[in-house]
DSSP file (Angstrom, degrees, kcal/mol; ACC not computed):
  #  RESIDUE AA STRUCTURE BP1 BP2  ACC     N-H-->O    O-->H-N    N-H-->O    O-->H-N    TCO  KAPPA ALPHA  PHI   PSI    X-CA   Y-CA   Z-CA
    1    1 A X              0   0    0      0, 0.0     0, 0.0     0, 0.0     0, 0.0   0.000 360.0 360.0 360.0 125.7  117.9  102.0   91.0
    2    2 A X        -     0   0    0      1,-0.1     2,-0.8     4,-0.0     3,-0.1  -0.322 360.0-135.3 -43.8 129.9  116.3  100.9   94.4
    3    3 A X     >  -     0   0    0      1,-0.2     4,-1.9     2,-0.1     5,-0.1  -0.857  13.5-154.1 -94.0 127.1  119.5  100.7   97.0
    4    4 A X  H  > S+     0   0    0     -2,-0.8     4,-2.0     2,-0.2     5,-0.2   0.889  91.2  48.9 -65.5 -35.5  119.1   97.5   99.0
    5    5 A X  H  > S+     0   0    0      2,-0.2     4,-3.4     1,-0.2     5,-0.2   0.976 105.1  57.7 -67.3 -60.3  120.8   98.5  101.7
    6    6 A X  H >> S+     0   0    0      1,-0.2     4,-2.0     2,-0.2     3,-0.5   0.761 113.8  40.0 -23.1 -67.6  119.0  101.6  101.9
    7    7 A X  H 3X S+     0   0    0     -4,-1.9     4,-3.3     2,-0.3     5,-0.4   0.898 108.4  57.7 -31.0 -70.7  115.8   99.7  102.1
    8    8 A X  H 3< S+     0   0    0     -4,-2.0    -1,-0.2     1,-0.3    -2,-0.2   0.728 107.5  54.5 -67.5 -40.6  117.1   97.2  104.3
    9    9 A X  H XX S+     0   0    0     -4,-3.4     3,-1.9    -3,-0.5     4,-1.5   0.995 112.6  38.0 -38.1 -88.2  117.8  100.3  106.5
   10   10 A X  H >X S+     0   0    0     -4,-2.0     4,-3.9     1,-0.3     3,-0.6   0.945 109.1  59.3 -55.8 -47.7  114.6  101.7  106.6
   11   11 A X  H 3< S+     0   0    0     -4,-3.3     4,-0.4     2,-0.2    -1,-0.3   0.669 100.6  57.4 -70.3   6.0  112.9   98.8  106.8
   12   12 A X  H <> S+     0   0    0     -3,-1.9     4,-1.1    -5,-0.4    -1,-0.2   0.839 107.6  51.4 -80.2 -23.5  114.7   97.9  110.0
   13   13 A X  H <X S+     0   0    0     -4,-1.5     4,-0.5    -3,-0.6    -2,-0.2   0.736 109.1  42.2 -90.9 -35.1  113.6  100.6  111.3
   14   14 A X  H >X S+     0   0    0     -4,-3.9     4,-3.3    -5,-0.3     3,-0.5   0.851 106.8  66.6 -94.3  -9.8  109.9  100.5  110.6
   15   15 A X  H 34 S+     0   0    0     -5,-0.5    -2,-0.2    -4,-0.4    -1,-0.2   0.939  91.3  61.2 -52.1 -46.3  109.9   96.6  111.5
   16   16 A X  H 3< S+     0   0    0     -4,-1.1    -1,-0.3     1,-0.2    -2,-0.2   0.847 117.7  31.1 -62.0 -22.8  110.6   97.4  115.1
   17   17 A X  H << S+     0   0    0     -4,-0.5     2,-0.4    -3,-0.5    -2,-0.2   0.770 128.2  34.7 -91.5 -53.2  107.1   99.4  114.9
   18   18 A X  S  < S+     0   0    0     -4,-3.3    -1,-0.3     3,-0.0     2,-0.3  -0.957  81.8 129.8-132.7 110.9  105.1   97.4  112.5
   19   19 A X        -     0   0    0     -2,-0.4     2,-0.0    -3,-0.1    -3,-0.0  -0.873  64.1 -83.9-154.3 172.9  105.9   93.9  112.8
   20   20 A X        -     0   0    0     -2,-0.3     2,-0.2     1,-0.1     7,-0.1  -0.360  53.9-111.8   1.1 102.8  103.7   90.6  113.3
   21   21 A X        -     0   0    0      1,-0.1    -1,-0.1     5,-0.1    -3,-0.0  -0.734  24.4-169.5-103.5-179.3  102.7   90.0  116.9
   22   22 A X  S    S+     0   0    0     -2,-0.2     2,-0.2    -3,-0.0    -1,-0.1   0.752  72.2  39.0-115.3 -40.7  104.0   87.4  118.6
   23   23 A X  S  > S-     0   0    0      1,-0.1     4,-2.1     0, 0.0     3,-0.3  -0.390  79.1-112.4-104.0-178.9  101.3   88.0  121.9
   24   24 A X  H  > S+     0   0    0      1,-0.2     4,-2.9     2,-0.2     5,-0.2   0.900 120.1  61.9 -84.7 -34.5   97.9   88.8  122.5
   25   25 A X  H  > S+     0   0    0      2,-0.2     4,-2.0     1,-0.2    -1,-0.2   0.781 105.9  42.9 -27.2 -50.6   99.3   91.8  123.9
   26   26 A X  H  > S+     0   0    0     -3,-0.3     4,-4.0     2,-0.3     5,-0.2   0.672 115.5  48.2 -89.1 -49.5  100.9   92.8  120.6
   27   27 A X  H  X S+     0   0    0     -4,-2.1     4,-2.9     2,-0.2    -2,-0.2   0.963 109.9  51.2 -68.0 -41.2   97.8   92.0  118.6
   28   28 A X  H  X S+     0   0    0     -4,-2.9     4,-2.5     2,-0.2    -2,-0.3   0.953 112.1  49.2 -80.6 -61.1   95.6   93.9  121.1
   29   29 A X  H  X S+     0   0    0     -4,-2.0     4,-4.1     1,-0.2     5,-0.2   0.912 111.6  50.4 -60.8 -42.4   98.2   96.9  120.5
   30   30 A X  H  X>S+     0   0    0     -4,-4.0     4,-4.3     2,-0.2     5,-0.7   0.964 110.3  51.3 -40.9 -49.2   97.9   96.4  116.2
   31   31 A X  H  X5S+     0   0    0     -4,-2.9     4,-1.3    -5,-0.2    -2,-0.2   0.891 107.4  46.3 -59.4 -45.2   94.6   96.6  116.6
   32   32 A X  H  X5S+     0   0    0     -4,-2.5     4,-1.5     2,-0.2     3,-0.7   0.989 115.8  54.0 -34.9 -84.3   94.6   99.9  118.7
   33   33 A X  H  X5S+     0   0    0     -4,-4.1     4,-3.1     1,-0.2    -2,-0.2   0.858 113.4  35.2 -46.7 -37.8   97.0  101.0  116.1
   34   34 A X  H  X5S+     0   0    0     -4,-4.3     4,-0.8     2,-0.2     5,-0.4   0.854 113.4  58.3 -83.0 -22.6   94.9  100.3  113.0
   35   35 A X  H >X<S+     0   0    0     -4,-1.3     3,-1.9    -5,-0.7     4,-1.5   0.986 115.4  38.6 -52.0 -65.0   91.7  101.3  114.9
   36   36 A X  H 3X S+     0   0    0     -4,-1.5     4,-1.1     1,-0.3    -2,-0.2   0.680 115.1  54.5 -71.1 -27.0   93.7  105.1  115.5
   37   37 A X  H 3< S+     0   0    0     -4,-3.1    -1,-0.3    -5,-0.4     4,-0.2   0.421 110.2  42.2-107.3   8.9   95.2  105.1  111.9
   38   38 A X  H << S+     0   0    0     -3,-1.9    -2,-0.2    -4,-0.8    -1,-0.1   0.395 114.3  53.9-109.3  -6.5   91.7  104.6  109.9
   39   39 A X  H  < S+     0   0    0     -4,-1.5    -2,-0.2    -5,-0.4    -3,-0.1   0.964 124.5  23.1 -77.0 -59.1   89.9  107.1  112.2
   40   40 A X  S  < S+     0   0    0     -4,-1.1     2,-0.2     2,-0.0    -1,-0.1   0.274 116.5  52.6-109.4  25.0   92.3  109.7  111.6
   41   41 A X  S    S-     0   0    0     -4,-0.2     2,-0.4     7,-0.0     0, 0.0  -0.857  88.5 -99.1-124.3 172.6   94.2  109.2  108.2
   42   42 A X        -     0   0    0     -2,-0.2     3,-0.4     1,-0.1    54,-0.1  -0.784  34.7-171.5 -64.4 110.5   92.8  108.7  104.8
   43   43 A X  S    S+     0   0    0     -2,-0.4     9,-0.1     1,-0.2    -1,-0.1   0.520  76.6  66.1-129.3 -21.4   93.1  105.1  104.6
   44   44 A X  S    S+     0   0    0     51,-0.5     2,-0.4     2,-0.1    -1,-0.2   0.118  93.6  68.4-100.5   2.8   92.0  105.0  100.7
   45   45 A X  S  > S-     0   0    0     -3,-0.4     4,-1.8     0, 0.0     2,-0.6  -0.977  92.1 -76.6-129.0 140.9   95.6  107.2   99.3
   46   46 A X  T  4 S+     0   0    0     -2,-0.4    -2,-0.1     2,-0.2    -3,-0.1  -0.715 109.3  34.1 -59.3 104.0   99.5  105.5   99.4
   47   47 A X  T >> S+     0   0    0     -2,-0.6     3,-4.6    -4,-0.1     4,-1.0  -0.858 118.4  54.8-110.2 -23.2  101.5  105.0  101.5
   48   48 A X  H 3> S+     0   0    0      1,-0.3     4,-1.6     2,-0.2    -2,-0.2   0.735 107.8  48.9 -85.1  -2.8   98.6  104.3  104.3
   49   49 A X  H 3< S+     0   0    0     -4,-1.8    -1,-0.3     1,-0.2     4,-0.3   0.521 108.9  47.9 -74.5  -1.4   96.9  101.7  102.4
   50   50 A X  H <> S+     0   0    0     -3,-4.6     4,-0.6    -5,-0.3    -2,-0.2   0.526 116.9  46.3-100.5 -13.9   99.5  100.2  101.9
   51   51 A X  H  X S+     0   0    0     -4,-1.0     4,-0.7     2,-0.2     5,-0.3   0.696 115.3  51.3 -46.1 -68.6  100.1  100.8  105.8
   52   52 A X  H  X S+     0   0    0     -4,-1.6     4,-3.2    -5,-0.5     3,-0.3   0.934 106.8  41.2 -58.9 -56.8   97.0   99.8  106.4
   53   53 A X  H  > S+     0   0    0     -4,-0.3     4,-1.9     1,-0.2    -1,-0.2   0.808 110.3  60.8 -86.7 -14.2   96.4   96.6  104.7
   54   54 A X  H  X S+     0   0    0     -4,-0.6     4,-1.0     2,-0.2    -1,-0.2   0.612 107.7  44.1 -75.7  -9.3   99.8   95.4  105.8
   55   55 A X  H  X S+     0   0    0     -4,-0.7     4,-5.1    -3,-0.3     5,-0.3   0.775 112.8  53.7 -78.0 -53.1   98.8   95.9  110.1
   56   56 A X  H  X S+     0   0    0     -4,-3.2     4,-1.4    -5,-0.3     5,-0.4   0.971 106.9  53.3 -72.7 -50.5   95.6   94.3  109.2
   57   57 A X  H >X S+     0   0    0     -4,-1.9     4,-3.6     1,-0.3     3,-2.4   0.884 112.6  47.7   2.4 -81.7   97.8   91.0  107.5
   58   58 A X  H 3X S+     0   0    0     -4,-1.0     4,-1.6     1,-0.3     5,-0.3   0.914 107.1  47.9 -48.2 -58.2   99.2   90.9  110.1
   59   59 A X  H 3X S+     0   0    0     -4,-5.1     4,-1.4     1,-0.2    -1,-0.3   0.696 114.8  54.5 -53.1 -17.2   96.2   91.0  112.5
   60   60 A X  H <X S+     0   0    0     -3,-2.4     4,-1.6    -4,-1.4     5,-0.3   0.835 103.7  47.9-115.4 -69.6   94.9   88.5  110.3
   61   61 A X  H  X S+     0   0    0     -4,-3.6     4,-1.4    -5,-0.4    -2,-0.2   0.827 109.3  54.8 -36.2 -40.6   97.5   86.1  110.5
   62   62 A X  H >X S+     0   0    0     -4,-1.6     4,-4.3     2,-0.2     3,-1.0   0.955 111.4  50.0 -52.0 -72.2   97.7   86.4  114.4
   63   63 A X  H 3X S+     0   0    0     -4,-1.4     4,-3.2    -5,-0.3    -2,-0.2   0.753 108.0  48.7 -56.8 -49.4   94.1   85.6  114.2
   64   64 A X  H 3< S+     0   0    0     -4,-1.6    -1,-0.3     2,-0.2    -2,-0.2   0.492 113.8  45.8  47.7 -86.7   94.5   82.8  112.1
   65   65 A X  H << S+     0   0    0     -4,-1.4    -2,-0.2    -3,-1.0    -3,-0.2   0.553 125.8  23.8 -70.9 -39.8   97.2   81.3  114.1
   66   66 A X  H  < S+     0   0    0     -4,-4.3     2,-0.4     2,-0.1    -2,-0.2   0.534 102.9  77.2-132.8   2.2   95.6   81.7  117.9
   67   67 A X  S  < S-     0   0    0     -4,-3.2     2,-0.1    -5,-0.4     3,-0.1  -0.832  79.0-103.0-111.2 167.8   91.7   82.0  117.7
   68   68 A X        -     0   0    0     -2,-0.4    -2,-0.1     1,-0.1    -3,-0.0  -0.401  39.0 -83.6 -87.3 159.2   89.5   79.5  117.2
   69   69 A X        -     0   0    0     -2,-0.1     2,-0.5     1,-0.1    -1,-0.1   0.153  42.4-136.5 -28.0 140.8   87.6   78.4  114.3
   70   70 A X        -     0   0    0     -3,-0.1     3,-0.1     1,-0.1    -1,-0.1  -0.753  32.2-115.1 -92.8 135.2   84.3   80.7  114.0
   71   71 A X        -     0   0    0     -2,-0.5    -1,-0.1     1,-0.1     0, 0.0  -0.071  54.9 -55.8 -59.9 176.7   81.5   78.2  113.2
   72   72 A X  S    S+     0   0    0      0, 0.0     2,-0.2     0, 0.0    -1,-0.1  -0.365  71.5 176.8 -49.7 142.6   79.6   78.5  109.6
   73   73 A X        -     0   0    0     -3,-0.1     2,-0.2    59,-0.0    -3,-0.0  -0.809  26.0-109.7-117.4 163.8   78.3   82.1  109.6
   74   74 A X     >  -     0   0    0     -2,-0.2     4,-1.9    60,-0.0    60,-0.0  -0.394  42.6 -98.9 -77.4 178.8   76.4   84.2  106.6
   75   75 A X  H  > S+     0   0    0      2,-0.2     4,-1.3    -2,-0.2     5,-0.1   0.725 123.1  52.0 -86.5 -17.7   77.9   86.4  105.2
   76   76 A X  H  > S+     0   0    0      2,-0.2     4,-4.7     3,-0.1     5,-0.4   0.969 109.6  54.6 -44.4 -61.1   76.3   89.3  107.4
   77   77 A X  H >> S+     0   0    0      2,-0.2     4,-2.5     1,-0.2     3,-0.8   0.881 110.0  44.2 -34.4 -75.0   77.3   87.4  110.1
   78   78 A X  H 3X S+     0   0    0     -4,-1.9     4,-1.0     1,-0.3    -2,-0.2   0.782 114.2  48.4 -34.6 -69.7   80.9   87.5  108.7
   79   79 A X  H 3X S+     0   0    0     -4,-1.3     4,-2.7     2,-0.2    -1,-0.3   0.698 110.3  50.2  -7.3 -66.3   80.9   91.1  107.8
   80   80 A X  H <X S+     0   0    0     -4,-4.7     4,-1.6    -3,-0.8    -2,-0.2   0.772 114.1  51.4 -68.7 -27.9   79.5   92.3  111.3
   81   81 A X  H  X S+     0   0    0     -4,-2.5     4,-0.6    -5,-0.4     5,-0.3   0.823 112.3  41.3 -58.3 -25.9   82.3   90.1  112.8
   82   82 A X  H  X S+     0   0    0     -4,-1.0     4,-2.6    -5,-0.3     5,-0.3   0.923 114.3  48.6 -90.7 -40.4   84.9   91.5  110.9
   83   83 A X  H  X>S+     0   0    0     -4,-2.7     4,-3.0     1,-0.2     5,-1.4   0.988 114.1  48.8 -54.5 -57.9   83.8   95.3  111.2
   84   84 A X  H  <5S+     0   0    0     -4,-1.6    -1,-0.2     2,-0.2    -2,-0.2   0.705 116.1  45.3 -53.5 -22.3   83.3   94.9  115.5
   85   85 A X  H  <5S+     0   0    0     -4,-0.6    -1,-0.2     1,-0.2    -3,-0.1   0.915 119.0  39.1 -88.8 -40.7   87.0   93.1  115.8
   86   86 A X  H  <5S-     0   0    0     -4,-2.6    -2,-0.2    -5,-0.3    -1,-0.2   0.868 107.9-126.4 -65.3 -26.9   88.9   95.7  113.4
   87   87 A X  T  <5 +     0   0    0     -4,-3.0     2,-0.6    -5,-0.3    -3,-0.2   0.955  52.6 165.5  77.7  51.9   86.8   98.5  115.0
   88   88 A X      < -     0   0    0     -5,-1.4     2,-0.6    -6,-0.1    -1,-0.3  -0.960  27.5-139.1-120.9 126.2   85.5   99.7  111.1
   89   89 A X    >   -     0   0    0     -2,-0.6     3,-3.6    -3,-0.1     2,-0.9  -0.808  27.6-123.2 -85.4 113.7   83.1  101.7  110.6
   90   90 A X  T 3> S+     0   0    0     -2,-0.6     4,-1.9     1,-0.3    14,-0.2   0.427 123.7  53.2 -11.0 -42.0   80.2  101.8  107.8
   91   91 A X  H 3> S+     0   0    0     -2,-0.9     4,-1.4     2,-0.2    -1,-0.3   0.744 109.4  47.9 -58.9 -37.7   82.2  105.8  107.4
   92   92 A X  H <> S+     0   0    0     -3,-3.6     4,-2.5     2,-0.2    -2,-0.2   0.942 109.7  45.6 -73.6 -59.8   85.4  104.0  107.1
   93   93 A X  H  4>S+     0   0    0      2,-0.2     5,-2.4    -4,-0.2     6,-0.5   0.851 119.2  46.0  -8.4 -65.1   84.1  101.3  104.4
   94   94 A X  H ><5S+     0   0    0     -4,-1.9     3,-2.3    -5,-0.2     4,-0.2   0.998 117.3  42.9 -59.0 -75.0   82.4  104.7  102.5
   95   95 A X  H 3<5S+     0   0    0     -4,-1.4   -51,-0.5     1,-0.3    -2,-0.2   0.696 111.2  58.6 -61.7 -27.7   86.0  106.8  103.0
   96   96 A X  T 3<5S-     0   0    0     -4,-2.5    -1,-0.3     3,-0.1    -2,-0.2   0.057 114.5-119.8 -96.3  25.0   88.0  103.4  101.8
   97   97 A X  T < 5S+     0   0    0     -3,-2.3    -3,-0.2    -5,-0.1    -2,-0.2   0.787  77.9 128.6  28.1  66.2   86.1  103.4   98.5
   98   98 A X  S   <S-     0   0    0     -5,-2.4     2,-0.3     1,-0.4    -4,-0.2   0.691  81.7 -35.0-110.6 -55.5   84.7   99.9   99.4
   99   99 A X  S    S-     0   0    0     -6,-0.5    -1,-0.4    -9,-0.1     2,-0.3  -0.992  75.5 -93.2-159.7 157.0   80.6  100.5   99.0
  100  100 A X    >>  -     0   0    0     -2,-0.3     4,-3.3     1,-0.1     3,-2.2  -0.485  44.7-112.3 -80.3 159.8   78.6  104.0   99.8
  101  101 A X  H 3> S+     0   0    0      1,-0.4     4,-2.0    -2,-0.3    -1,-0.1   0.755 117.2  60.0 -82.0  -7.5   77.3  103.9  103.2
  102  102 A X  H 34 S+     0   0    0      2,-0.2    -1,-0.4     3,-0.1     2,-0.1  -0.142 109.1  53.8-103.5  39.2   73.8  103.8  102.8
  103  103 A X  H <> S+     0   0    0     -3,-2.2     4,-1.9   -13,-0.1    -2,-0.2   0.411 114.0  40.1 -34.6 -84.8   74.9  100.4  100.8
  104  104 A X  H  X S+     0   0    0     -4,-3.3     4,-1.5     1,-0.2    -2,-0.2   0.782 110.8  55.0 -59.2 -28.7   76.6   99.3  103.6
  105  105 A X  H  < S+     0   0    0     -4,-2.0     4,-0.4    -5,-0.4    -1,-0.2   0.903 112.2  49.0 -32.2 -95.5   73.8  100.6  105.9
  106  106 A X  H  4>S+     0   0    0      2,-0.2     5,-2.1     1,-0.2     6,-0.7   0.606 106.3  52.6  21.2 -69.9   71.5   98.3  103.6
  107  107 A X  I ><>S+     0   0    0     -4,-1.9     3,-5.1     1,-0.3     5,-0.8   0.943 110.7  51.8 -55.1 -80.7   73.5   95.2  103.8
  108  108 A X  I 3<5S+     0   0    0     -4,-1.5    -1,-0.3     1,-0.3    -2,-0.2   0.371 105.0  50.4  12.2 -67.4   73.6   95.4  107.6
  109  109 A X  I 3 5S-     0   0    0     -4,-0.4    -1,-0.3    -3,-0.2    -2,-0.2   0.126 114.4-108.3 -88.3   8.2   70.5   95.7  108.3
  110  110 A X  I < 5S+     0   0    0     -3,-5.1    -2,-0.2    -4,-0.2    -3,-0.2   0.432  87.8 110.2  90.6 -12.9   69.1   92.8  106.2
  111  111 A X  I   <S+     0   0    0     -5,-2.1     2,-0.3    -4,-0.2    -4,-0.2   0.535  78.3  24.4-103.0  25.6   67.6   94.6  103.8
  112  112 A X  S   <S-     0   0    0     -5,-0.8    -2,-0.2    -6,-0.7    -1,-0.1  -1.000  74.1-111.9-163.7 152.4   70.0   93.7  101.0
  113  113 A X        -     0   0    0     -2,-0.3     2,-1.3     1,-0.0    -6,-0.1  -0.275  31.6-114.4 -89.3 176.9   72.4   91.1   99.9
  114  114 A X        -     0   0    0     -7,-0.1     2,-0.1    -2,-0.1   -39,-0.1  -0.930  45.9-146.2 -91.3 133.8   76.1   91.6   99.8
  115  115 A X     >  -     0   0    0     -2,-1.3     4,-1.6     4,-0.0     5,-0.1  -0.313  19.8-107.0 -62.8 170.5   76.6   91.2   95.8
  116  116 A X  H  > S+     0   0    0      1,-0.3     4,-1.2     2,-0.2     5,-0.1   0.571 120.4  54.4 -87.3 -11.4   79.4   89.7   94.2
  117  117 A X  H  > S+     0   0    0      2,-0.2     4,-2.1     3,-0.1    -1,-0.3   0.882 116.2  47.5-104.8 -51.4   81.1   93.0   92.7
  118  118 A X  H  > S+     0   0    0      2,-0.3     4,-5.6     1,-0.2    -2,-0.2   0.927 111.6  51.3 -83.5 -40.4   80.9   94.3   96.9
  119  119 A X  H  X S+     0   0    0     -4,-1.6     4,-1.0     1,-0.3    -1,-0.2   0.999 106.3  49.1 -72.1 -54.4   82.4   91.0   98.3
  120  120 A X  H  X S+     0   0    0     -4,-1.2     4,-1.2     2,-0.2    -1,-0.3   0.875 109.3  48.7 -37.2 -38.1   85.0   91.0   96.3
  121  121 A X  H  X S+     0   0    0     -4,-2.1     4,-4.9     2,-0.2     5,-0.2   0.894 116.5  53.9 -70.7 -49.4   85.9   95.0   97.3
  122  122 A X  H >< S+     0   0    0     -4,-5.6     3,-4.6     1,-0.2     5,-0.4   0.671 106.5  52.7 -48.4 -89.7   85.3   93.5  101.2
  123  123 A X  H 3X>S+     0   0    0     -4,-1.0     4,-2.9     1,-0.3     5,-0.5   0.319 110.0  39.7 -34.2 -55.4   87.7   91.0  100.5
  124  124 A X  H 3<5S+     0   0    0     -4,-1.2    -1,-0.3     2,-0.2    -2,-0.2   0.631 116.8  53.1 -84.1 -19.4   90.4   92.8   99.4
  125  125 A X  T <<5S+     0   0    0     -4,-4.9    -2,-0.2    -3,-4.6    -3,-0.2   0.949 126.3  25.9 -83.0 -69.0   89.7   95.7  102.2
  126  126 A X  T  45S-     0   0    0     -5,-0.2    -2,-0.2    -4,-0.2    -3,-0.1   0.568 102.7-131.2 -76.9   1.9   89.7   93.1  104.7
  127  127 A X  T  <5 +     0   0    0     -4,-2.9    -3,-0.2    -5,-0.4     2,-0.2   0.819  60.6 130.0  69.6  33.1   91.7   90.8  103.2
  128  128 A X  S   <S-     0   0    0     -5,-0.5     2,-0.4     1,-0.1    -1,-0.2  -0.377  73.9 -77.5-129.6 166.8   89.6   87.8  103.8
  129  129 A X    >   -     0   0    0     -2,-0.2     3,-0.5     1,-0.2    -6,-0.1  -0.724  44.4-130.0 -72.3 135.7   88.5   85.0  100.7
  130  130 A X  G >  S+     0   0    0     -2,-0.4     3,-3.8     1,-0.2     4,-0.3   0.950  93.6  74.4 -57.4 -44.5   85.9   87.0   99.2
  131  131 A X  G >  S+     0   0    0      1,-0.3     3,-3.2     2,-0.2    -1,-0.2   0.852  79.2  70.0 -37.6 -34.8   83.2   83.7   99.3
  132  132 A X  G <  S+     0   0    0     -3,-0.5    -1,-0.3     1,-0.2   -54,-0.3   0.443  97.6  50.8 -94.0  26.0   82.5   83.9  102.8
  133  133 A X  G <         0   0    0     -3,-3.8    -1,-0.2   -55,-0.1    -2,-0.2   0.061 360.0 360.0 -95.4   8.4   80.5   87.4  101.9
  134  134 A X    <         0   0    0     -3,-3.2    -2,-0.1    -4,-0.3    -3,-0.1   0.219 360.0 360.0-107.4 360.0   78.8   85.2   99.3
């Protein structure tokens, strides 16, 4: 049986570390962190995808909340936004068992559309409605 306190324990303790932020400051410092924890961990095995995709929530939420709309984009457009803010790379993508990188190359460069089977993997890697890779 899970102990609630126990939990309630540890997670107090990783909340002070990992929480929401509240400033631009705070977001600027998530981002840094999830930038530094997909360069050097495995970002594709538990716990740090689970790690992972809960910083970037967050970052997402943030974003959400204090930037402004982005006008209609394609879905390249969308994509190249999303990689340049999170600071992911085409290597990261490959290593997060999202598309091979001479896919993602591909896409990138124009010379191929994102399919529906890929947007759907983006979405759930960046945590975004899959359509607006569609």
């Amino acid at each position: 049986m899970i102990s609630i306190q126990q939990t309630l324990t540890t997670w107090t303790k990783f909340h002070q570390a990992i929480r929401p932020p509240e400033t631009e400051q705070q977001y600027m410092e998530m981002l840094e962190f999830v930038h530094v924890l997909t360069n050097e961990q495995d970002i594709s095995i538990e716990p740090v995808q689970s790690l992972f995709l809960l910083a970037c929530q967050y970052l997402k939420t943030w974003e959400d909340d204090n930037e402004p709309p982005v006008p209609d984009s394609s879905p390249l457009e969308h994509l190249q936004a999303l990689m340049t803010e999170r600071s992911i790379s085409q290597y990261q993508l490959q290593k997060a068992g999202v598309a091979k990188q001479p896919v993602i190359s591909r896409v990138l460069s124009g010379e191929r559309q994102i399919s529906k089977e890929l947007a759907k993997r983006l979405s759930t890697f960046f945590q975004v409605p899959y359509k607006i890779f569609l």
